[in-house]
C-alpha positions, -999 to 999 in steps of 0.1 A, spaced: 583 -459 -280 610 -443 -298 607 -467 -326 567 -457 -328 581 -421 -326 606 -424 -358 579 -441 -379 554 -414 -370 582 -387 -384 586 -409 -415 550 -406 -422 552 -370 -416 577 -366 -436 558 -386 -467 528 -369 -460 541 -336 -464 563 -341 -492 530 -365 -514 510 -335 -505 527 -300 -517 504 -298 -547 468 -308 -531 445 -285 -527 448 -293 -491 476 -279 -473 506 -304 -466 513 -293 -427 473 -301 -422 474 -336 -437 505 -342 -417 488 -330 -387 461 -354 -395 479 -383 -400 497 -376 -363 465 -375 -348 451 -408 -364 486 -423 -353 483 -407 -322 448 -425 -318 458 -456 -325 487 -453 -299 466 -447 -273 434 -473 -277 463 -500 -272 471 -481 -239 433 -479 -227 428 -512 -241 451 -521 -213 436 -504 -185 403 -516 -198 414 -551 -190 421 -535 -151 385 -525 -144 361 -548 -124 354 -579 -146 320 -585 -131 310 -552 -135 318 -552 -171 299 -584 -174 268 -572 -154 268 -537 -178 271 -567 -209 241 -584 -194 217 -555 -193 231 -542 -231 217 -575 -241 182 -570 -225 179 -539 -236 186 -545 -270 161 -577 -271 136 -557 -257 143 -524 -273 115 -497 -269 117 -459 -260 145 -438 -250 154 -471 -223 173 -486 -245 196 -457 -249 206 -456 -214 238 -470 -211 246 -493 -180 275 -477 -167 282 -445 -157 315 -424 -146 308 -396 -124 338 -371 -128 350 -353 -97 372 -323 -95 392 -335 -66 394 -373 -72 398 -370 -109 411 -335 -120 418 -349 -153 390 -371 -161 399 -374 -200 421 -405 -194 394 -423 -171 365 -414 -200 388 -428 -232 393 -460 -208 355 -469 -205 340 -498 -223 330 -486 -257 289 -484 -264 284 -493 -227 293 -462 -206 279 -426 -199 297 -396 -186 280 -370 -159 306 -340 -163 306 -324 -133 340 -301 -122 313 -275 -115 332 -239 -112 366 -252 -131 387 -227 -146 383 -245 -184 350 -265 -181 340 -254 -212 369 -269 -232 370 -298 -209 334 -303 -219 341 -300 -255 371 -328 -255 350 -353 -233 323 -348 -260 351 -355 -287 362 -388 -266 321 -399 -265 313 -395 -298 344 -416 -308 340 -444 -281 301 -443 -287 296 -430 -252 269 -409 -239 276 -373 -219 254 -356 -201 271 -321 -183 259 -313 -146 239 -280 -144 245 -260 -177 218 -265 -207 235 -241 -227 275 -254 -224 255 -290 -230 237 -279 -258 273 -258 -273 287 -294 -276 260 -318 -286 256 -329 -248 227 -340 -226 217 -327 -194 223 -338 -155 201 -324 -128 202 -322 -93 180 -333 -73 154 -330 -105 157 -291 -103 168 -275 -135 190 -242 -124 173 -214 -129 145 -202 -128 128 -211 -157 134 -244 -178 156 -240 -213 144 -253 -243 162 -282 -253 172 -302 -288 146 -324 -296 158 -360 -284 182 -344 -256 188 -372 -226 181 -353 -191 195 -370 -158 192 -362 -124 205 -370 -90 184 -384 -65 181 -389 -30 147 -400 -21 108 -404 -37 105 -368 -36 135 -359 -61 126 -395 -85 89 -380 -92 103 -340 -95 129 -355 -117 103 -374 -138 77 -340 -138 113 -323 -150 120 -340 -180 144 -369 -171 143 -402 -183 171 -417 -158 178 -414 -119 206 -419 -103 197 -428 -64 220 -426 -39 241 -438 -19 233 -472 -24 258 -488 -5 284 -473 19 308 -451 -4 335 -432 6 326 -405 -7 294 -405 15 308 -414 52 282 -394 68 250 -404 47 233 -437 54 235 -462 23 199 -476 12 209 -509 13 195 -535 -19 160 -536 0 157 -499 1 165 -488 -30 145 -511 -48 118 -502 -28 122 -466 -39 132 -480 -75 107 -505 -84 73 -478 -83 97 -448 -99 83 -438 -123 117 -437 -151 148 -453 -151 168 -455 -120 207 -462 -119 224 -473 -86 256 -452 -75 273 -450 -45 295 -482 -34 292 -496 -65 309 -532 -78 309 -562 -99 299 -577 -65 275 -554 -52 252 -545 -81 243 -579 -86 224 -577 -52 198 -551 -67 183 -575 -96 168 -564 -123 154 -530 -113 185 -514 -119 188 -499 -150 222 -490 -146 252 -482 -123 273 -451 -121 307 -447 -100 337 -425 -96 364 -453 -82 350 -482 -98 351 -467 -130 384 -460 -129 408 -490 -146 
């Protein structure tokens, strides 16, 4: 680390001496060049815990990249197959756990709902999707979402509020669900994906029944959009719901 350190001063150091007579200020291209070092630093670190997270997760996410893409049509086949739930207990920080999912095959639902700072955590998780080709959507605010290029989450297919915002043309809206009521309000709402819990038993859950594979595909199969699995989600586990599921979403098993 120090030796990465001591180079990064040396090209400081260049930087700001090559620079004095461009037009552009030396102390910003040297700031720029300690960010792009910076970068690369830290995709070898998350390249690591990438290599931590569920294997057969990964794989299954893989699989369904490639069926959408051979059978791309609509906004389906911009659904990503995994998602990362954030959670203000669990994950205070989430910015680590979002530069560590798989690049072009994981969404973000931004929750930390009533965080002192949500807004500028919402604007660096947008700055981590839009370099890892990820996919944010923020929980219950249309207009922080819109302020940094961001879809929306619902819950429960209910937009807060009273009456529905106008949104970007080509704006992704999710929504929780938690039975056929909330899949068909979510649908009449606007959202192309659902996610319906708890699939399995989750610990985040205890009191809550899980659906079980039978269940939930049940409730899946006739939805009318795109339905993602969370709740007790693995490699393992997901590969018991077939090829209804349109994607998975986790807090813990995202996590490397």
């Amino acid at each position: 680390m120090a030796a990465n350190t001591a180079e990064a001063g040396c090209v400081l150091l260049t930087a700001t001496s090559a620079t004095a007579s461009a037009l552009r200020p030396a102390a910003t291209e040297a700031t720029a060049i300690r960010l792009r070092t910076s970068c690369k630093l830290i995709a070898m670190v998350f390249a690591v815990m990438l290599s931590a997270m569920d294997a057969n997760l990964l794989a299954w996410a893989r699989a369904v990249k490639s069926r959408q893409r051979a059978n791309a049509c609509g906004t389906s086949s911009r659904i990503p197959p995994l998602w990362f739930f954030t959670d203000s207990l669990r994950t205070p920080d989430p910015l680590p756990a979002i530069a560590a999912l798989p690049r072009g095959l994981a969404g973000i639902v931004l929750r930390h709902d009533g965080v002192a700072g949500r807004a500028t955590l919402a604007r660096q998780a947008a700055r981590l999707a839009h370099a890892r080709r990820l996919v944010l959507v923020i929980a219950g605010d249309a207009r922080l979402a819109a302020a940094v290029g961001a879809g929306v989450h619902l819950r429960e297919g209910r937009w807060p509020g009273v009456t529905r915002p106008r949104l970007r043309r080509g704006t992704l809206v999710t929504s929780s669900a938690h039975g056929r009521p909330a899949l068909v309000r979510a649908r009449r709402t606007g959202a192309t994906l659902a996610f319906l819990s708890p699939t399995f038993a989750t610990a985040s859950h205890t009191d809550s029944r899980p659906l079980g594979p039978v269940r939930w595909a049940g409730l899946a199969q006739p939805a009318p959009l795109s339905v993602a699995a969370l709740g007790g989600i693995s490699g393992a586990s997901v590969a018991r719901l077939g090829r209804t599921c349109a994607a998975a979403a986790a807090i813990t098993a995202m996590l490397p």
